[in-house]
C-alpha positions in Angstrom: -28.6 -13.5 -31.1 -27.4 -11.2 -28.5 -24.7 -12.4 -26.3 -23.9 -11.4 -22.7 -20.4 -11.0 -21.3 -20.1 -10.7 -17.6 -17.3 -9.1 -15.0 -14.8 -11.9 -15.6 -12.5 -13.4 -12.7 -8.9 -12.4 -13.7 -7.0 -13.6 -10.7 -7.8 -16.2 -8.0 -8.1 -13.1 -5.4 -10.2 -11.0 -7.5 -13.9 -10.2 -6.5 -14.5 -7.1 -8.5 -13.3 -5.5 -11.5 -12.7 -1.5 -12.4 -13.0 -0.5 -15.9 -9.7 1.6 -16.7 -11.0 1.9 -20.2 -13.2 0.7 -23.1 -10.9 -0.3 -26.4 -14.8 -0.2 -28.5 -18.0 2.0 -28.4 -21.7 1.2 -28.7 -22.2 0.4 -32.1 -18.5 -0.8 -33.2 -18.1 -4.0 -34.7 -16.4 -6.2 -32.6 -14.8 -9.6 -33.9 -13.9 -12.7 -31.3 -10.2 -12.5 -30.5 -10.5 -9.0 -30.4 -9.8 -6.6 -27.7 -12.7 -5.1 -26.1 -11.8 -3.0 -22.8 -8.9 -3.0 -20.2 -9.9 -4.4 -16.6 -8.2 -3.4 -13.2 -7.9 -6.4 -10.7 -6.7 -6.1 -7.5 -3.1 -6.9 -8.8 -2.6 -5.4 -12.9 -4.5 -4.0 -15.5 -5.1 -6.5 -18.2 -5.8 -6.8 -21.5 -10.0 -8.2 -22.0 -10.6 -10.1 -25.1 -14.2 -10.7 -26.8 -15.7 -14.4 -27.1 -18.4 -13.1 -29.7 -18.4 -11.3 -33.2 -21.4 -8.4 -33.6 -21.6 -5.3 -32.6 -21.0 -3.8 -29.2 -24.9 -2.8 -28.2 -24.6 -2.1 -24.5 -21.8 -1.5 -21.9 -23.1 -2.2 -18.5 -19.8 -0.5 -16.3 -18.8 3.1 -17.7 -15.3 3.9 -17.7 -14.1 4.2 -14.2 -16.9 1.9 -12.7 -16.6 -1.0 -10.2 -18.5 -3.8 -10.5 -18.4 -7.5 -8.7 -17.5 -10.6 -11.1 -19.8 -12.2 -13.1 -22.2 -9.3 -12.5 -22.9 -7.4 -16.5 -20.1 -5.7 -18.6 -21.0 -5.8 -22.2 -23.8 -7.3 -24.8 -22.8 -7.9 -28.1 -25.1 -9.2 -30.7 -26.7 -8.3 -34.1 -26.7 -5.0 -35.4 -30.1 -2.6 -34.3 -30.9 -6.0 -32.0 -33.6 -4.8 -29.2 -31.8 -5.4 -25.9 -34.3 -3.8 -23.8 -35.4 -7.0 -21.9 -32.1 -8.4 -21.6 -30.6 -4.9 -19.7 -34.3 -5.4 -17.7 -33.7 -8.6 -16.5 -30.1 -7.7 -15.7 -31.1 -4.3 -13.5 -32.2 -5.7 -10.7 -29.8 -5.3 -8.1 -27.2 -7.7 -9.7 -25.4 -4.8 -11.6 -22.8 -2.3 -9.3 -21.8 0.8 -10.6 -19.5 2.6 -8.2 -17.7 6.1 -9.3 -14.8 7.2 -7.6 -16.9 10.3 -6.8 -19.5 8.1 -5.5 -17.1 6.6 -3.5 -15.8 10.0 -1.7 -19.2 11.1 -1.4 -20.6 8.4 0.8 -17.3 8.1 2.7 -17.9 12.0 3.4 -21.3 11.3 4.1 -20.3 8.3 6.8 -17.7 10.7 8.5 -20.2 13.6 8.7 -22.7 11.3 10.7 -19.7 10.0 12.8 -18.7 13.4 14.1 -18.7 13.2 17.9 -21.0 15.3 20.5 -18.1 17.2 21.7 -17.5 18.5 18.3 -20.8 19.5 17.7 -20.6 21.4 20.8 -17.9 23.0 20.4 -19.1 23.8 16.6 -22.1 25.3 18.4 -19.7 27.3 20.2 -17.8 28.7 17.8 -20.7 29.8 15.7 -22.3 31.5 18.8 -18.8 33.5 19.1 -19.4 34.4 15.1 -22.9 35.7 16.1 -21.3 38.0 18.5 -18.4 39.3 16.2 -21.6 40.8 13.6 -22.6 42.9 16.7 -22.2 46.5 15.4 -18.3 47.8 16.8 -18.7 50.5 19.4 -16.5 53.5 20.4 -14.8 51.8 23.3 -13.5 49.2 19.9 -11.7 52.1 19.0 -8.1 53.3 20.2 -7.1 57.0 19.3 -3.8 55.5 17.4 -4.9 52.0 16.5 -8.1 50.5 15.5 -8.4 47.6 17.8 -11.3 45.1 17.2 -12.3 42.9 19.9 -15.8 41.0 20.8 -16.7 42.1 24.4 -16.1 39.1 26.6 -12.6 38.6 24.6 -11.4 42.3 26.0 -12.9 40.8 29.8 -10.7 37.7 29.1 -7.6 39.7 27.7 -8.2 42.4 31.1 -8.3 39.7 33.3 -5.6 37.6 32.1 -3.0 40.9 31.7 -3.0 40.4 27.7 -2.5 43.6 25.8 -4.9 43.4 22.8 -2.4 45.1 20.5 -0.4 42.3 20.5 -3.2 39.5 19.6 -3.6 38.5 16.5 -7.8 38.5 15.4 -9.2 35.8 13.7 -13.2 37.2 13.9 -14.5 38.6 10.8 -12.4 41.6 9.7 -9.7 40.6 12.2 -11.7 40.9 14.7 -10.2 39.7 18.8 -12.6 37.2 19.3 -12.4 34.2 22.6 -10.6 31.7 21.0 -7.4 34.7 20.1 -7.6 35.0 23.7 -7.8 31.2 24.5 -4.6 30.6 22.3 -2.7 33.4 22.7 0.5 32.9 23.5 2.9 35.6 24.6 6.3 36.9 22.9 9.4 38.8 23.5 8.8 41.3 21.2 12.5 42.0 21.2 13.3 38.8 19.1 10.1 38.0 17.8 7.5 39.3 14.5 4.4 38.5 15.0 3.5 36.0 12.3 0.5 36.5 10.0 -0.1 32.7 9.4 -3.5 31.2 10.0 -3.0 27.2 10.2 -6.1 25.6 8.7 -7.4 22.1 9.0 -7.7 20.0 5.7 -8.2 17.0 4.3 -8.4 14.7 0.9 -10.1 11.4 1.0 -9.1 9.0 -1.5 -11.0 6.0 -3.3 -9.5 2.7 -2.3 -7.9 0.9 -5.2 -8.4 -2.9 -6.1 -4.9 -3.5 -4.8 -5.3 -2.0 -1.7 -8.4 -3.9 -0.5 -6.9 -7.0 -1.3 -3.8 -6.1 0.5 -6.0 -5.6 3.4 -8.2 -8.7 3.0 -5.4 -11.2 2.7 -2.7 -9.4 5.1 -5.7 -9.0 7.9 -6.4 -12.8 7.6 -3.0 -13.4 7.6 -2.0 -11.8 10.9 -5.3 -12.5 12.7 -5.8 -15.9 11.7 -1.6 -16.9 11.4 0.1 -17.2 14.5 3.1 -15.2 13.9 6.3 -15.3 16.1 9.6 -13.4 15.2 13.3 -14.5 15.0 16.0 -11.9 13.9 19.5 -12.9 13.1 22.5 -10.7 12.5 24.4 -11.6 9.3 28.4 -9.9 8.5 28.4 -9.0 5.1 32.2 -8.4 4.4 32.6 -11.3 2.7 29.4 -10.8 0.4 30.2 -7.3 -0.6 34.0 -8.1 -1.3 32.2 -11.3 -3.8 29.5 -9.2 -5.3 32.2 -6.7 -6.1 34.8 -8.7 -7.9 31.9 -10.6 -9.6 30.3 -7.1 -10.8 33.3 -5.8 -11.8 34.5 -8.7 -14.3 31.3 -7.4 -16.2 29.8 -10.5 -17.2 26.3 -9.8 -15.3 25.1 -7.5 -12.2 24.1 -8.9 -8.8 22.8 -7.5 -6.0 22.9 -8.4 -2.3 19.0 -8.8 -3.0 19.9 -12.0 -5.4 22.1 -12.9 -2.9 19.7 -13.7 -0.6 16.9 -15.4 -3.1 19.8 -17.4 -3.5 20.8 -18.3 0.1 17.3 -18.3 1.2 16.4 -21.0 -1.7 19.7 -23.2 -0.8 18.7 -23.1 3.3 15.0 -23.8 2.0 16.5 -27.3 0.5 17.9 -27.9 3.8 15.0 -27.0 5.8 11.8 -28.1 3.7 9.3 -27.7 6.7 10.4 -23.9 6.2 8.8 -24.3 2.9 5.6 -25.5 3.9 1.9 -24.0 3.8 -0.8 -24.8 6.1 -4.5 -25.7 4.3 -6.3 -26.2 7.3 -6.9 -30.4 7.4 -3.2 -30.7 6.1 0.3 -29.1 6.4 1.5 -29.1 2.3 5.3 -29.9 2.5 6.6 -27.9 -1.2 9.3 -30.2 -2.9 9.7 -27.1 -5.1 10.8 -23.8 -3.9 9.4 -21.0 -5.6 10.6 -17.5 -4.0 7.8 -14.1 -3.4 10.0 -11.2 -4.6 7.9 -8.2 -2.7 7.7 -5.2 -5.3 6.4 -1.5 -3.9 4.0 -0.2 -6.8 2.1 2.9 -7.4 -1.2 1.4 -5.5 0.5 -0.7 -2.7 2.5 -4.4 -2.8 3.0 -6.8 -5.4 4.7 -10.4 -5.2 5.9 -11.8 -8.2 7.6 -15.5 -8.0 11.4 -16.3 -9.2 10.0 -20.4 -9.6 12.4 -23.1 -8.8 15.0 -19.8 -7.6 17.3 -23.4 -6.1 18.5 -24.4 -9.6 18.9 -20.9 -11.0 22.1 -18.8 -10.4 22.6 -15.7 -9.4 22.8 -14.0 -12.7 19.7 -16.0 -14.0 17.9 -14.9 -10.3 18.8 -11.0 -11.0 18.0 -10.5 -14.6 14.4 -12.3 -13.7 13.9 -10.2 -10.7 14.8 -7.2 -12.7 11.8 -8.1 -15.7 9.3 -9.1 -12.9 9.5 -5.5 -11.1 9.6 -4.0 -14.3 6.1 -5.6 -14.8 5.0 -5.1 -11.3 5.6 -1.7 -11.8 4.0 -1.6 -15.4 1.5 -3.2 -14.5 1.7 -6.4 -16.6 2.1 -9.2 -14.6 0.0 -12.3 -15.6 -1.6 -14.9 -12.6 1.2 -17.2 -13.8 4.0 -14.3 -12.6 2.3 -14.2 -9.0 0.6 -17.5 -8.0 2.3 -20.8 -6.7 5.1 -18.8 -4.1 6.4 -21.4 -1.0 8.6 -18.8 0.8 8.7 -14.4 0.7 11.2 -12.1 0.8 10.6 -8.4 1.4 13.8 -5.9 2.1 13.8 -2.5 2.9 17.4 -2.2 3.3 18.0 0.0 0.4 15.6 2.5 1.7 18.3 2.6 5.2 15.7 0.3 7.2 17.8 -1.9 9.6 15.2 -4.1 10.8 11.5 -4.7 10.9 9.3 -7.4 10.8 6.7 -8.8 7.9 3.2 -9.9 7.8 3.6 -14.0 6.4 2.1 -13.5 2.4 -0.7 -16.8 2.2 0.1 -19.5 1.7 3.5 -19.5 2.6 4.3 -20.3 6.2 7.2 -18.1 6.7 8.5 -14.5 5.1 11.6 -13.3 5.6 12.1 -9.2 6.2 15.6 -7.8 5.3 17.1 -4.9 6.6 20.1 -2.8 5.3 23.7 -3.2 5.6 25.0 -1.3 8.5 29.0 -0.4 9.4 29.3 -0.9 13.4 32.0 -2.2 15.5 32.5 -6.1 16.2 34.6 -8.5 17.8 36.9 -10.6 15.7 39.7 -12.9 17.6 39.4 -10.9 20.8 39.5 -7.2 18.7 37.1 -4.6 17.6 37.1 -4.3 14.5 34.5 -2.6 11.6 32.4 -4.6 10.3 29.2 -5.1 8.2 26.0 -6.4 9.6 23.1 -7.0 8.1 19.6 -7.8 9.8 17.2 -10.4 8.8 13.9 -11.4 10.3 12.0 -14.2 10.0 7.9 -14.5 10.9 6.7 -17.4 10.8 3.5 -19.0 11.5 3.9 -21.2 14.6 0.7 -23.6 13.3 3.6 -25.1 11.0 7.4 -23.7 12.1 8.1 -23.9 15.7 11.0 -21.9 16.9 14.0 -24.4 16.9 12.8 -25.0 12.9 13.1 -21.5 12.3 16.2 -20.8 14.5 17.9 -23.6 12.0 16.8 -22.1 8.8 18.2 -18.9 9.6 21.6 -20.4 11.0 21.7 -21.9 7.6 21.0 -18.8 5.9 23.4 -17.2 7.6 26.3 -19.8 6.7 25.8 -19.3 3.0 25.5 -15.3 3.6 28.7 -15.3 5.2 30.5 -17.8 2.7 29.0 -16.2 -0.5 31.0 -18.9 -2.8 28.5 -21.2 -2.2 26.2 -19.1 -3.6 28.2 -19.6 -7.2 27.2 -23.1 -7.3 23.8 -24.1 -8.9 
């Protein structure tokens, strides 16, 4: 008996499902356990197992296609079984199959209808002034030394306007001086100056959106529309954290950055600070006993957020080397739901790309994120002296249904005491 497999639900944001490629054909033998395609979620390409043993009679979503969950993937039954009434009762407008090409068609097609009057006037105008260049080139075109080609009303413009034709560069059919050379010419000390051949040209590429990237925009829209978000930034001096990291690094036991550093701090302050580490579900505010930290992750197609879980009884060797396989992951595109779901608090720094500050969008559920900026060398005051010194940036939005500013203010003072006396951070 034939069976059906549908568009499955591989993550908890996931509300359609790209093919990125079919492990069996039509007609292969295909046993339960076994893998039958690869599906694209919004957050990894995973791995698709069949329930059913038969053979593979009909695939519902080609290579490439889109298609909402639950709608139809696969049938799998006997071999030479007739199908015909099951792919019938199936094709009715329950079935999506979307092509990247399809995509960039209609999106060309939607911008095509959106272009505005003034630009299909002015389109109007410019293909009136092509009409003109095609009439036939008279002896008054002509110079004795040089042939100069110019459209009638452009040699009226260029006689009223002083502009000697010689020096305009045509962009009319065969070079010929047409209204719009006139209309941008600009003039040149011919001295100092070449005229330049170039001939800038408007272009364009539109891309298909990936899975990622329209849940990035789902959830981050929501997020800021729907989340109150206020700002607190703090500075933080670093001299005593990069003198630490250093001496630890160099005994060669493990590697730490100033990344684990702050999981680290961040998951200590959280302990002291647990309405910091709260979410808010609407009819309740969730207080999280545990802390389980949102390690952002820059990927090919956008942001991932894998989670360093219970990142307060883990040291900082234990917090980099996990870090360190989760990005690889992120990256390869083999996180599991288990690798992403269940984060109480996010950190995202862009300090090692030389950001010094900016601010984050909170990552749901959590009610606060934490944005970290790079390590800076400027001038500060110590016992009544300027001195160099190391400062680091941090930001913290938070989502004022659940954090009010004096909450916040603390969590980051707290933060800030373990940043700046890093032994602490040694201690599990």
């Amino acid at each position: 008996m034939a069976e059906i497999i549908y568009m499955p639900k591989l993550s908890d944001t996931m509300t359609e499902g790209v093919v990125a490629e079919w492990l069996k054909n039509v007609g292969d033998e295909v046993s339960s356990g076994e893998l039958l395609a690869e599906i694209e979620t919004d957050k990894a390409t995973m791995e698709f197992e069949s329930f059913y043993d038969g053979f593979l009679l009909h695939i519902g979503v080609q290579k490439g296609g889109t298609a909402p969950v639950n709608s139809l993937l696969a049938i799998i039954g006997d071999k030479d079984e007739d199908i015909s009434k099951i792919i019938s009762d199936h094709d009715n407008g329950k079935i999506t199959e979307v092509t990247k090409d399809e995509e960039i068609k209609k999106e060309l097609k939607e911008d095509k209808n959106t272009v505005k009057a003034s630009e299909t006037s002015e389109k109007i105008s410019v293909e009136k002034e092509q009409i003109d260049v095609q009439n036939v080139i008279t002896t008054s075109d002509i110079d004795s030394n040089n042939r100069i080609f110019a459209s009638p009303l452009a040699k009226k413009m260029a006689n009223e306007r002083g502009i000697d034709l010689r020096n305009v560069i045509g962009t009319g059919d065969s070079g010929r001086i047409v209204k719009r050379d006139i209309d941008h010419y600009v003039p040149y000390n011919v001295n100092n100056s070449k005229k330049s051949s170039f001939v800038a040209v408007e272009s364009y590429k539109d891309e298909p959106i990936s899975q990622m990237r329209k849940t990035i925009s789902k959830r981050l829209s929501e997020s800021k529309f729907n989340a109150p978000h206020f700002y607190l930034t703090l500075d933080i001096n670093m001299d005593n954290a990069i003198t630490i990291r250093k001496q630890f690094n160099d005994l060669e036991i493990g590697k730490i950055s100033f990344n684990d550093m702050v999981i680290k701090a961040s998951s200590l302050a959280l302990r002291d600070h647990p309405v910091v580490n709260s979410s808010w579900l609407g009819d309740v505010i969730r207080r999280n006993e545990h802390i389980h930290i949102g390690v952002a992750v820059a990927v090919e197609d956008g942001l991932l957020v894998p989670v360093v879980r219970f990142a307060d009884g883990k040291d900082l060797t234990e917090i980099g080397n996990e870090v360190k396989t989760l990005s690889k992951k992120a990256k390869d595109k083999k996180l599991q739901p288990s690798d992403w779901e269940g984060n109480t608090f996010t950190i995202s720094n862009l300090g090692m790309f030389g950001i010094e500050e900016f601010t984050a969008i909170i990552n749901p559920p959590d009610s606060c994120i934490l944005a970290v900026g790079g390590i800076k060398e400027i001038p500060v005051v110590k016992d009544g002296e300027v001195l160099p010194g190391n400062i680091m940036k941090v930001t913290l939005s938070c989502d004022h249904r659940v954090v009010d500013g004096v909450s916040g203010s603390e969590f980051l003072n707290t933060l800030k005491k373990y940043m700046e006396n890093p032994v602490s951070l040694f201690v599990k």
